[in-house]
Backbone as a chain_set.jsonl record, in Angstrom:
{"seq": "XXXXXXXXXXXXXXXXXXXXXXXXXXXXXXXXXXXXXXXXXXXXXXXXXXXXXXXXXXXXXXXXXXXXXXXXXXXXXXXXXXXXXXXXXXXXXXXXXXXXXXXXXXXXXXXXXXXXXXXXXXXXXXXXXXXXXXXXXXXXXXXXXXXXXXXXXXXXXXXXXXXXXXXXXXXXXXXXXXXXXXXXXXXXXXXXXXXXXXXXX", "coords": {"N": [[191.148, -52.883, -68.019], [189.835, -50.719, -66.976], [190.397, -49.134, -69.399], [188.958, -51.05, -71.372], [186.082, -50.259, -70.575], [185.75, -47.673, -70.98], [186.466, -47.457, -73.57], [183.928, -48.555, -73.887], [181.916, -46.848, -73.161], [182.065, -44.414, -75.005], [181.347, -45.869, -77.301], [178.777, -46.167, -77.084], [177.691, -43.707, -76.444], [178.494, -42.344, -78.7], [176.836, -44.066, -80.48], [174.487, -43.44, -79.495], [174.577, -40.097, -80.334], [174.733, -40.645, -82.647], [171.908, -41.782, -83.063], [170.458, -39.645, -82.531], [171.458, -37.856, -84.366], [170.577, -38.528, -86.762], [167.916, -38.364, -86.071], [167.293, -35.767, -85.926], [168.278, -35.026, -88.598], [166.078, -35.983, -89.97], [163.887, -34.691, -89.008], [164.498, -32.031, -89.777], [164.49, -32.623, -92.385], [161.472, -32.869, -92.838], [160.593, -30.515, -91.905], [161.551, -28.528, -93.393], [160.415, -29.366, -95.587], [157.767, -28.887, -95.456], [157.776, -26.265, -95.142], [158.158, -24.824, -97.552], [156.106, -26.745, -99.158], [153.73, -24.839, -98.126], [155.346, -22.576, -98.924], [154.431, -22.439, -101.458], [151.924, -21.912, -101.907], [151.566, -19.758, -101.479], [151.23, -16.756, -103.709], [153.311, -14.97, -104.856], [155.438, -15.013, -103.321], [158.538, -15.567, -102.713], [160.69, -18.907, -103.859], [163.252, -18.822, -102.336], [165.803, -20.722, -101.478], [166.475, -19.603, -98.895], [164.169, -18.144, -98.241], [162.713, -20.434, -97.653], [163.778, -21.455, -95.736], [163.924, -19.799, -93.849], [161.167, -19.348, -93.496], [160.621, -22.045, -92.473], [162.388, -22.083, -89.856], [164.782, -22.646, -90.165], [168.402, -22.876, -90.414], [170.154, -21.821, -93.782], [172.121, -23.705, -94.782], [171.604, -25.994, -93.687], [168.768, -26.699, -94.679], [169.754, -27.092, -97.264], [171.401, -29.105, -97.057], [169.664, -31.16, -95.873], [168.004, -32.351, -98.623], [169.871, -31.999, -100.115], [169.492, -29.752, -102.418], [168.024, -26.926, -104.092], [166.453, -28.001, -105.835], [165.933, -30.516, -105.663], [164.135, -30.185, -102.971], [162.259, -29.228, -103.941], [161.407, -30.599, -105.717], [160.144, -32.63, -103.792], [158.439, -31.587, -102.429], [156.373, -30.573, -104.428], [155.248, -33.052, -106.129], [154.492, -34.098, -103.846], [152.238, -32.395, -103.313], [150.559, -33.446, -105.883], [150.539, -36.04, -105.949], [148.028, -37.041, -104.655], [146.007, -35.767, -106.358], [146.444, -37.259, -108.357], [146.045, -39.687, -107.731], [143.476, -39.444, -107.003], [142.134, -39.064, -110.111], [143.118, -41.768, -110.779], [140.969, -43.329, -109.132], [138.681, -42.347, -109.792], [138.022, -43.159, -112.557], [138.134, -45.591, -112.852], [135.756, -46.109, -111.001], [133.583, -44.425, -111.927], [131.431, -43.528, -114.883], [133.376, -42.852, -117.688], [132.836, -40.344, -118.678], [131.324, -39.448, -116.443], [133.463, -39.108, -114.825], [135.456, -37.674, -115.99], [133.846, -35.185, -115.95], [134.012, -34.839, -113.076], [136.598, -35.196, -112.2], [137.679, -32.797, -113.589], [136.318, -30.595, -112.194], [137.544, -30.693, -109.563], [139.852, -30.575, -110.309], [140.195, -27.686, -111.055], [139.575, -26.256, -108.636], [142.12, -27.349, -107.266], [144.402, -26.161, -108.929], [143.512, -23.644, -108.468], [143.891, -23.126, -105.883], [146.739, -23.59, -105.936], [147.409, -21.802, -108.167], [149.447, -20.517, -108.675], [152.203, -22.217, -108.864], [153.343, -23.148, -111.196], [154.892, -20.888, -112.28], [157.089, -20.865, -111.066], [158.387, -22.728, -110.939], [159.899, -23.116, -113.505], [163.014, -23.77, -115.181], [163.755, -26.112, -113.617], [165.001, -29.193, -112.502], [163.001, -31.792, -111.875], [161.82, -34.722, -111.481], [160.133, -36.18, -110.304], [158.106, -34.671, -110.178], [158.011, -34.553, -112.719], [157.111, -37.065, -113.625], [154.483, -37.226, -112.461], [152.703, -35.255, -113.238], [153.232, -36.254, -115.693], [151.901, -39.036, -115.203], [149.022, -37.693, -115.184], [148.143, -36.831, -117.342], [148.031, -38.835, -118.916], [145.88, -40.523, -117.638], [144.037, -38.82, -117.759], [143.598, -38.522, -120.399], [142.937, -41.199, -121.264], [139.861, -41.152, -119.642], [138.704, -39.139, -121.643], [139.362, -41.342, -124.284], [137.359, -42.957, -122.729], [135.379, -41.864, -122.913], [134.671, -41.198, -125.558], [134.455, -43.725, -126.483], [132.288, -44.658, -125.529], [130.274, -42.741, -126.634], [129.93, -40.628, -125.787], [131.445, -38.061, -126.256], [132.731, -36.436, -128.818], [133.939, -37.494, -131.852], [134.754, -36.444, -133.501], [137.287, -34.775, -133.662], [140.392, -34.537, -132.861], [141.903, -36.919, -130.266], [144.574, -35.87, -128.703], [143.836, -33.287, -129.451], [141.97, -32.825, -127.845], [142.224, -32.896, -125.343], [144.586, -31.241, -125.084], [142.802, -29.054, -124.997], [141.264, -28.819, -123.436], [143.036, -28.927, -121.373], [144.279, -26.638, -121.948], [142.503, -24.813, -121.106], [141.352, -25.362, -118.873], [143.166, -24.542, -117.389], [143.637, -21.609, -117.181], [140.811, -21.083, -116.388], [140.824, -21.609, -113.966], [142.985, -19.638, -112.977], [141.864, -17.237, -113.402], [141.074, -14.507, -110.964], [138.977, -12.988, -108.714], [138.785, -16.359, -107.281], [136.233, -18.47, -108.637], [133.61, -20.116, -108.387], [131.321, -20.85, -109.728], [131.866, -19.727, -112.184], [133.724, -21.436, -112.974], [131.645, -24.011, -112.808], [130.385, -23.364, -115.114], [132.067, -23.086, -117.387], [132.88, -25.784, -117.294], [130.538, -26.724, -117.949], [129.832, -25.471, -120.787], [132.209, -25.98, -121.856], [132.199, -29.079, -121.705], [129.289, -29.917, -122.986], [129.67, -28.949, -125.415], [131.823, -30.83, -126.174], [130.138, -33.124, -126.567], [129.034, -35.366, -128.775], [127.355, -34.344, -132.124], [124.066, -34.485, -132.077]], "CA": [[189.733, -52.905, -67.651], [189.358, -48.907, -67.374], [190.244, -48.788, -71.156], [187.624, -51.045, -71.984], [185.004, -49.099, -70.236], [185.747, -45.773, -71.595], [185.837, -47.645, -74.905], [182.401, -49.07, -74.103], [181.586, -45.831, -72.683], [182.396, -43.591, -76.054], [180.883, -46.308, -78.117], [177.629, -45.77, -76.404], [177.71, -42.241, -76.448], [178.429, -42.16, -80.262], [175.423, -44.716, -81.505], [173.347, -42.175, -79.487], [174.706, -39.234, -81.099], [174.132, -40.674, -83.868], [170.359, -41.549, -83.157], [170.095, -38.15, -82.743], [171.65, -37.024, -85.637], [169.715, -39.306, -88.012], [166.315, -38.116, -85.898], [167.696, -34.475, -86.393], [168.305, -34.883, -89.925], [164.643, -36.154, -90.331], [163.188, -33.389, -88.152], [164.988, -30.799, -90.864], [163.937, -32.283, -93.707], [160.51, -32.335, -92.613], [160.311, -28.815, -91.658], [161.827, -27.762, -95.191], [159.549, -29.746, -96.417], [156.611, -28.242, -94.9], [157.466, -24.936, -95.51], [158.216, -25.164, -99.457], [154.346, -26.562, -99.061], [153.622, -23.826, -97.488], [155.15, -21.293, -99.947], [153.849, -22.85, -102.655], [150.234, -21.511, -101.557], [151.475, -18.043, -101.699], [151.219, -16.365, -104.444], [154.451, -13.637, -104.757], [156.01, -15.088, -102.12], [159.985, -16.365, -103.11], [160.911, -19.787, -103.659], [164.452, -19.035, -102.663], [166.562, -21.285, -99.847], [166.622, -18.537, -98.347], [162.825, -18.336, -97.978], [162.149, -21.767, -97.735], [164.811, -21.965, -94.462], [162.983, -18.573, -92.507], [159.904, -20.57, -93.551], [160.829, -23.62, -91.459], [163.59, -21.937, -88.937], [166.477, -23.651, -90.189], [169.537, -22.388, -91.364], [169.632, -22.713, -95.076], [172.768, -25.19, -94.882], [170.343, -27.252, -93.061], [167.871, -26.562, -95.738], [170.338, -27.627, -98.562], [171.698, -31.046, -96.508], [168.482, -32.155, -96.082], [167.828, -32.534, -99.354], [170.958, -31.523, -101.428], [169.661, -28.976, -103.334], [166.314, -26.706, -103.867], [165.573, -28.558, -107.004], [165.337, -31.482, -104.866], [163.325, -30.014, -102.205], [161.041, -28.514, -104.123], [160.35, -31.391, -106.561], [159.407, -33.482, -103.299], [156.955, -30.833, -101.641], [155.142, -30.263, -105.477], [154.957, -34.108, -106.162], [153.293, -34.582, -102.802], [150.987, -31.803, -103.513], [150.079, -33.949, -106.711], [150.517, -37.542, -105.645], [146.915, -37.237, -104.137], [145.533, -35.977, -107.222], [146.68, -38.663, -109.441], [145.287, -40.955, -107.4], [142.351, -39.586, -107.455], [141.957, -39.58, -111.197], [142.497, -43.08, -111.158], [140.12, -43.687, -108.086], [137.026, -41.798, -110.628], [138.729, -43.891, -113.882], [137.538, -46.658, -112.077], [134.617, -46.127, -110.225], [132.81, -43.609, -112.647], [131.329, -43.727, -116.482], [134.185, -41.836, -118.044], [132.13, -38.773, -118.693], [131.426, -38.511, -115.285], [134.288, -39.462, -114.328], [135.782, -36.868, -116.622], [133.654, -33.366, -115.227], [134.054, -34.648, -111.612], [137.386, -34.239, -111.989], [138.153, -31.525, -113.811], [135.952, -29.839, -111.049], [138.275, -30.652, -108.415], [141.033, -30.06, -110.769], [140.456, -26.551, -111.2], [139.876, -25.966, -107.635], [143.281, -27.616, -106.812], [145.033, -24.997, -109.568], [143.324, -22.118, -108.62], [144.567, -22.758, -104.876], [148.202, -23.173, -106.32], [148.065, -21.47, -109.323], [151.726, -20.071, -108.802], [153.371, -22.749, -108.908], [153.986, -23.17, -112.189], [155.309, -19.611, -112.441], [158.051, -20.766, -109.628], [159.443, -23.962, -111.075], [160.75, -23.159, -115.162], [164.357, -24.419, -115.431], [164.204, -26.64, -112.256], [164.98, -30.336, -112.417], [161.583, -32.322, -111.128], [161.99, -35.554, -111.84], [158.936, -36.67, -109.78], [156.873, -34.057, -110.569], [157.297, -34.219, -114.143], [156.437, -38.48, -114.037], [152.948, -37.378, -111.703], [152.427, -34.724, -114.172], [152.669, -36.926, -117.247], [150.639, -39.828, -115.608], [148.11, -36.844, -114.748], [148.025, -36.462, -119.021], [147.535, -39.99, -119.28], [144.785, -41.119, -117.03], [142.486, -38.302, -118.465], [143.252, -38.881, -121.862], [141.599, -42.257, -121.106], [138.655, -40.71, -119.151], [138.622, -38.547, -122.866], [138.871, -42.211, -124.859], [136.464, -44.194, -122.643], [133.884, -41.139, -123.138], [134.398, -41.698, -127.171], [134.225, -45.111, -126.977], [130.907, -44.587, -124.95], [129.591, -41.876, -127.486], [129.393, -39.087, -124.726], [132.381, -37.094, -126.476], [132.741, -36.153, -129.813], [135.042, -38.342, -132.388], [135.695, -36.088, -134.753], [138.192, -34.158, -132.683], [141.72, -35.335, -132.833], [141.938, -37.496, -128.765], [145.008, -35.04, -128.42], [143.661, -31.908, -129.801], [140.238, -32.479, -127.287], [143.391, -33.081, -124.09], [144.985, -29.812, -125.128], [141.862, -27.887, -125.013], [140.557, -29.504, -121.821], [144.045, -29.066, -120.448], [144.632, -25.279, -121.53], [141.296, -23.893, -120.827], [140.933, -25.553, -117.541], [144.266, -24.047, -116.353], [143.078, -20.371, -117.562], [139.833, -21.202, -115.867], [142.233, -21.895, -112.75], [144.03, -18.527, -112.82], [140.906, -16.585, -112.985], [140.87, -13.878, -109.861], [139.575, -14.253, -107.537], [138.237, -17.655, -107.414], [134.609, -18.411, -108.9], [132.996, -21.792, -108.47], [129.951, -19.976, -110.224], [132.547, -19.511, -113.546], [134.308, -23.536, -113.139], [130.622, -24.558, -113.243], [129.564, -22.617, -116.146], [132.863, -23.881, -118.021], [132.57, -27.044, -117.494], [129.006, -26.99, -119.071], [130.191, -25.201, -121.852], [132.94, -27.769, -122.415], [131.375, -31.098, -122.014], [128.285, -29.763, -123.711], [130.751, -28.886, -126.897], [132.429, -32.154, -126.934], [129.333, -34.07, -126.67], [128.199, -35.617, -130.144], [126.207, -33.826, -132.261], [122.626, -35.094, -132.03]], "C": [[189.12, -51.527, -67.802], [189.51, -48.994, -68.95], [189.189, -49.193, -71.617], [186.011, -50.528, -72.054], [185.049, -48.164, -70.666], [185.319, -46.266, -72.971], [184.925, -47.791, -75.213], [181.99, -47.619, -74.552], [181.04, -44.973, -74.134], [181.367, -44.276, -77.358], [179.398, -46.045, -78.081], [177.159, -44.74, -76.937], [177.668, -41.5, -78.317], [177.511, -43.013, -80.852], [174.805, -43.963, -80.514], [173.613, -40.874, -79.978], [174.165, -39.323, -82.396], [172.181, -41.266, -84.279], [169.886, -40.492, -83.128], [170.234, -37.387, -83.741], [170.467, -37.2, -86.925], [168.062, -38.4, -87.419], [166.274, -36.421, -86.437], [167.14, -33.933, -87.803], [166.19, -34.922, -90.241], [163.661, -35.062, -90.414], [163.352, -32.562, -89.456], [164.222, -31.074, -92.467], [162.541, -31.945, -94.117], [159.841, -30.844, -92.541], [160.575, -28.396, -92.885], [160.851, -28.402, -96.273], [157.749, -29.45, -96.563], [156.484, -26.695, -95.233], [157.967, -24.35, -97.023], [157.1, -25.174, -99.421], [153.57, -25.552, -99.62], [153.19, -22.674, -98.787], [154.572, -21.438, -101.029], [152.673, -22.798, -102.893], [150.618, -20.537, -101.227], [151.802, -17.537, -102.743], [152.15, -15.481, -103.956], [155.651, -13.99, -103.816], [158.003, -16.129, -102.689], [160.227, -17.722, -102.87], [162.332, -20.327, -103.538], [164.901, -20.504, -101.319], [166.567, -20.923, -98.927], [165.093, -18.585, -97.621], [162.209, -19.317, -97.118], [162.64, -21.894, -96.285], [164.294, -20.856, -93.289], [161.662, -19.222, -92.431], [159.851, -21.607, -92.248], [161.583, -23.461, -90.581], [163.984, -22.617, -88.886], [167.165, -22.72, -90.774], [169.238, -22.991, -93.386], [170.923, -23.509, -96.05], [172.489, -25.631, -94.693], [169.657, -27.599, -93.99], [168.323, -27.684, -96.527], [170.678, -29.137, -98.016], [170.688, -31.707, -96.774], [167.949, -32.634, -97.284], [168.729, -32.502, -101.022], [170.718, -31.059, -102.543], [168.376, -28.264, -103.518], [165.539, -26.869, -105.131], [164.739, -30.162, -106.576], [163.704, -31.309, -103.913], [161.991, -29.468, -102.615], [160.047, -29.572, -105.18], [159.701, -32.081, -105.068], [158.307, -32.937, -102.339], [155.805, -30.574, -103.367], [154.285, -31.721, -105.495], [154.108, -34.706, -104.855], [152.231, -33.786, -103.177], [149.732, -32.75, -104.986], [149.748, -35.298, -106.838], [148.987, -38.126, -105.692], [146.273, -37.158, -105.597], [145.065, -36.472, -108.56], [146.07, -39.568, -109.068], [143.938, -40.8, -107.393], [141.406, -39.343, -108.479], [141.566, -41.045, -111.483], [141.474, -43.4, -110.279], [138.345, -43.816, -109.866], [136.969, -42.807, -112.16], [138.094, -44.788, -113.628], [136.52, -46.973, -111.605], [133.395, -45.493, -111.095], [132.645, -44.009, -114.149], [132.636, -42.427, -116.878], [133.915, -40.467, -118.444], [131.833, -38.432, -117.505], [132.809, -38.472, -114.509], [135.603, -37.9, -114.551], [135.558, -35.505, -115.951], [133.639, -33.779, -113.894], [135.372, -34.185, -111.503], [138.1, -33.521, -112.531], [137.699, -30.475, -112.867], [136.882, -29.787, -109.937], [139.785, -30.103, -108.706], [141.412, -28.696, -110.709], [140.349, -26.256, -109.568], [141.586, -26.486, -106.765], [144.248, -26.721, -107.452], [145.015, -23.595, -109.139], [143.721, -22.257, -106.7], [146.111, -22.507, -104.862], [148.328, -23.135, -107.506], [149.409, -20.813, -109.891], [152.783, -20.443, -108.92], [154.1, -22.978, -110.06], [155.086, -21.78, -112.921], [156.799, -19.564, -111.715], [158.924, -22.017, -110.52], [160.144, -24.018, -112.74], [162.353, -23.213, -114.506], [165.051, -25.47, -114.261], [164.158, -28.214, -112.689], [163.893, -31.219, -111.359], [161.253, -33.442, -111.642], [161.031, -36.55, -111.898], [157.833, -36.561, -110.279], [156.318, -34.247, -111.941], [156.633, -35.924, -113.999], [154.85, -37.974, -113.594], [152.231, -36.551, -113.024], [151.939, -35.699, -116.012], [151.758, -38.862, -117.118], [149.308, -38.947, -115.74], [147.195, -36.987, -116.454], [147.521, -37.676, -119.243], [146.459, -40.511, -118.516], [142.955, -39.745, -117.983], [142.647, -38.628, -119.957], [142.648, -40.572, -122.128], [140.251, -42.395, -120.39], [138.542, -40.173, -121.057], [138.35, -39.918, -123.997], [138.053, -43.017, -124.219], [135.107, -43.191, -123.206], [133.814, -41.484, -125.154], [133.696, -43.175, -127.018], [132.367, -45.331, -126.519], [130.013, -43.783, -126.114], [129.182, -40.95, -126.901], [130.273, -38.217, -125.122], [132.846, -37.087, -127.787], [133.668, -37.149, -130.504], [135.607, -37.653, -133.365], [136.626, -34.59, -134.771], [139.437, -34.84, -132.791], [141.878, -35.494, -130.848], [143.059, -35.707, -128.505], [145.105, -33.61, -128.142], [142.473, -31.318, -128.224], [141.455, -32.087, -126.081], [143.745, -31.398, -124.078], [143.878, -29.075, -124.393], [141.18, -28.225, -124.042], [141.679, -28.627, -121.186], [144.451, -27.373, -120.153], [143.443, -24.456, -120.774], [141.219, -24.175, -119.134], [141.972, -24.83, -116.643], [143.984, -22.522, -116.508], [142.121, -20.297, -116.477], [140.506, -20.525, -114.34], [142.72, -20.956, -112.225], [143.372, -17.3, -112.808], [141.119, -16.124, -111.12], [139.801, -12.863, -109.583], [138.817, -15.224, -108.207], [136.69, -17.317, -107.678], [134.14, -19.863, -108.858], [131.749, -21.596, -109.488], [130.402, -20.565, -112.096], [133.491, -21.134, -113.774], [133.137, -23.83, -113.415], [130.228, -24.623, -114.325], [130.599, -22.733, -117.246], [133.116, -24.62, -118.338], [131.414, -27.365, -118.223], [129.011, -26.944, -120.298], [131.032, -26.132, -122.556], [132.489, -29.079, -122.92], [130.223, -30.763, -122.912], [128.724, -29.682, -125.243], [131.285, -29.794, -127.303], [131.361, -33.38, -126.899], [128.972, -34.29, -128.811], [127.129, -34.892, -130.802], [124.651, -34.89, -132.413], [122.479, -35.655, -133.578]], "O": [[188.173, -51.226, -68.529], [188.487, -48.883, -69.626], [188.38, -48.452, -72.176], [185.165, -50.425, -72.942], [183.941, -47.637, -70.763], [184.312, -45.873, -73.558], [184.525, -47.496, -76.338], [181.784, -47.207, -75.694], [179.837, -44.867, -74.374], [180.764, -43.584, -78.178], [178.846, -45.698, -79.125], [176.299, -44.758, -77.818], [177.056, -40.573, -78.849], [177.298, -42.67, -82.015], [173.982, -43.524, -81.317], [172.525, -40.31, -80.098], [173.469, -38.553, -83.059], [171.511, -41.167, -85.307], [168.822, -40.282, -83.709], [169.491, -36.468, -84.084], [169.83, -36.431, -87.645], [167.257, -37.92, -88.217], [165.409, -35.954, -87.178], [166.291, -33.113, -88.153], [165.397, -34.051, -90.599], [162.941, -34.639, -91.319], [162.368, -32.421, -90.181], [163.697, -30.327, -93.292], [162.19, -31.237, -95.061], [158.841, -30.334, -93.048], [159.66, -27.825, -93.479], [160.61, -28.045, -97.426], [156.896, -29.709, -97.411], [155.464, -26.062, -95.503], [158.003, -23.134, -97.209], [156.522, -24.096, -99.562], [153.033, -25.317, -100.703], [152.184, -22.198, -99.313], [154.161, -20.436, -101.612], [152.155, -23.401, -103.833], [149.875, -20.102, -100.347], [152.977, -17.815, -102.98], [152.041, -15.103, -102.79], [156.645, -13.282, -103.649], [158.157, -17.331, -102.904], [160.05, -18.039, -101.693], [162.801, -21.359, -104.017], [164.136, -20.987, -100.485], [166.651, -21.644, -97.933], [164.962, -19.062, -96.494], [161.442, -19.15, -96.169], [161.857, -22.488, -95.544], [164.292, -21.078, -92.078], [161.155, -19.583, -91.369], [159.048, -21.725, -91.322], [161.863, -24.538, -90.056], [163.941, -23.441, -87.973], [166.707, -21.86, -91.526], [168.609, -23.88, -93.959], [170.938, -23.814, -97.243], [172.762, -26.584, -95.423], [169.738, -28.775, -94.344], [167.793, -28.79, -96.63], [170.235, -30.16, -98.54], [170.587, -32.609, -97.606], [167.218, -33.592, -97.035], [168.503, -32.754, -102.206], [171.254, -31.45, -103.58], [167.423, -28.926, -103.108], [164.514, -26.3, -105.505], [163.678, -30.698, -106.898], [162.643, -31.922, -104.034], [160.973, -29.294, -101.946], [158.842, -29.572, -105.432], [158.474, -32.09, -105.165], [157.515, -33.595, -101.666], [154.586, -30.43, -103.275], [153.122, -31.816, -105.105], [153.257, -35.593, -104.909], [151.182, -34.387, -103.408], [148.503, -32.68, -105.016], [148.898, -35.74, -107.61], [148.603, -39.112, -106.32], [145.979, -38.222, -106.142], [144.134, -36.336, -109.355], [145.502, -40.337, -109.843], [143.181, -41.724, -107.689], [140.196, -39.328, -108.254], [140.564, -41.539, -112.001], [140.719, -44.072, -110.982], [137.625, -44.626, -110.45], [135.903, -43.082, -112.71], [137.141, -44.881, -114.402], [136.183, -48.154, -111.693], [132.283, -46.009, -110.984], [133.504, -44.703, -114.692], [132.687, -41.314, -116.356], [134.774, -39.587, -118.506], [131.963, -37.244, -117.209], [133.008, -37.686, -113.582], [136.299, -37.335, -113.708], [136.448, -34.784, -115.501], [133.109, -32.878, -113.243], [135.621, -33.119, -110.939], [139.257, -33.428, -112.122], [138.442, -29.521, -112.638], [136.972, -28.705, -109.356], [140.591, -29.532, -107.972], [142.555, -28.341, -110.422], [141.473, -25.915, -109.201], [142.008, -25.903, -105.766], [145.108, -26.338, -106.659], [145.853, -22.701, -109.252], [143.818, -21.126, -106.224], [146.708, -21.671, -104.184], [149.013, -23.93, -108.149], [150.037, -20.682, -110.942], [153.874, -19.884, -109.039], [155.33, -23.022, -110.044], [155.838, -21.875, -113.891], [157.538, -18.58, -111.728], [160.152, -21.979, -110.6], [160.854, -24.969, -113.065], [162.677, -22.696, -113.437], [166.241, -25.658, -114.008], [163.13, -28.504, -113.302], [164.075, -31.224, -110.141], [160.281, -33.365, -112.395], [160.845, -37.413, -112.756], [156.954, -37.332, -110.667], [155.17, -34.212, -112.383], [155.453, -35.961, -114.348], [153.958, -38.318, -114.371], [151.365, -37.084, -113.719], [151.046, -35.746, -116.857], [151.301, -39.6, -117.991], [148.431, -39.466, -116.431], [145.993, -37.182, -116.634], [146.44, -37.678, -119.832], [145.994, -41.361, -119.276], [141.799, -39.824, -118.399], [141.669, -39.002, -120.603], [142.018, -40.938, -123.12], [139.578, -43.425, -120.438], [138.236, -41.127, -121.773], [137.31, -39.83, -124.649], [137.764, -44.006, -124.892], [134.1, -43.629, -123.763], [132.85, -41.971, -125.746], [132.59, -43.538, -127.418], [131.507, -45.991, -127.103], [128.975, -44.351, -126.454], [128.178, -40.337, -127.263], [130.173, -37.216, -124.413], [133.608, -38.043, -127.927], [134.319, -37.788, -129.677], [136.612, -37.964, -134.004], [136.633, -33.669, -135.588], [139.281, -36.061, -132.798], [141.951, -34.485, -130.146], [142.515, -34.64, -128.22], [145.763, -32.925, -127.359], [142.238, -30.206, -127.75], [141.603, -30.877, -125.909], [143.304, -30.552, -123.3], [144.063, -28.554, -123.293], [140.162, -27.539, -123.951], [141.34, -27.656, -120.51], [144.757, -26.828, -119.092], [143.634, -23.562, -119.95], [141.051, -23.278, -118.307], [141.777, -24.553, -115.459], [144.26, -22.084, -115.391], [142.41, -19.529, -115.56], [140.594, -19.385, -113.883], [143.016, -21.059, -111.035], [143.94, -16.307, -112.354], [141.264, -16.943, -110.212], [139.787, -11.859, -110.295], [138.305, -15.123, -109.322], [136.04, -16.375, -107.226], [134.674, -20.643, -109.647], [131.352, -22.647, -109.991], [129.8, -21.289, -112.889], [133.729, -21.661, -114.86], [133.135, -24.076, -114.621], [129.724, -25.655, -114.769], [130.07, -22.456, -118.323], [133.599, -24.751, -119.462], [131.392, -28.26, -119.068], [128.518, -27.796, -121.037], [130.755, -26.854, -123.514], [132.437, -29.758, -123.945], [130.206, -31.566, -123.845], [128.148, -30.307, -126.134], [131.435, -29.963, -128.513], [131.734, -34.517, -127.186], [128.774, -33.472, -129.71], [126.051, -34.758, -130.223], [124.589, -36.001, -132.939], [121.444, -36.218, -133.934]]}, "num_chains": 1, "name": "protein.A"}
């Protein structure tokens, strides 16, 4: 009878350990996942384990468990930073004539770059598995804002679709990286742009 009580006892005691562990674990990854974020809106600032784990006061075996590895952790703090802005591509895709649809958001675009324009400077040779899919719907939803404006006759045709993407895609990230920030100089880019790929008269 005592045996089976202790056995209860222990059994007890270990599925709450282990609710704790599991809530633990959560807790950690959260925090590492918050402060990756974080660094990823500082310009200069290291995107080591190391960093990332004084960031979030954890150890940075904690760090690495939680996510097994800081290619992991870092694709799933970028990909959130981008999640939103995919969606709200398609939101404007949808709701908007594809020309407006088009300079609304490249407007928001460049303001979302030029708050983390560092990141791209942080992630070359990193496995991002996420990031790169958000990234390459990102390519694809405007390059159909870019063909509904043809098809409309608000954007030039005799542009190669790809060539216009590029030159949307590099300029706006330049724009982006401009210091400090100008809303003045995004405005006055965007004009220049869309006004250039409009049809000639």
């Amino acid at each position: 009878m005592s045996n089976t009580g202790a056995g209860a006892g222990a059994a007890a005691a270990g599925s709450k350990g282990g609710r704790s562990g599991r809530a633990d674990a959560v807790r950690n990854r959260q925090l590492a996942l918050e402060a990756a974020t974080a660094l990823l809106a500082q310009p200069g600032r290291p995107l080591t384990v190391d960093a990332i784990a004084r960031q979030a006061g954890l150890g940075a075996g904690t760090v690495v468990r939680a996510f097994g590895g800081k290619d992991a952790l870092l694709d799933a703090a970028v990909s959130g930073l981008l999640e939103p802005v995919v969606q709200r591509a398609r939101q404007l895709l949808e709701q908007a004539r594809p020309d407006q649809a088009l300079r609304t958001f490249l407007a928001e675009l460049i303001a979302f770059q030029s708050a983390h324009y560092a990141i791209s400077d942080q992630l070359g040779g990193l496995d991002l598995p996420a990031t790169t899919a958000l990234e390459a719907e990102l390519v694809r939803v405007v390059q159909e804002m870019i063909a509904g404006a043809r098809r409309d006759g608000t954007v030039r045709t005799d542009l190669d679709p790809a060539v216009t993407a590029d030159l949307i895609s590099e300029t706006t990230h330049a724009i982006a990286r401009s210091r400090p920030p100008s809303k003045a100089l995004a405005d006055a880019y965007l004009t220049v742009l869309l006004d250039g790929l409009r049809p000639a008269p």
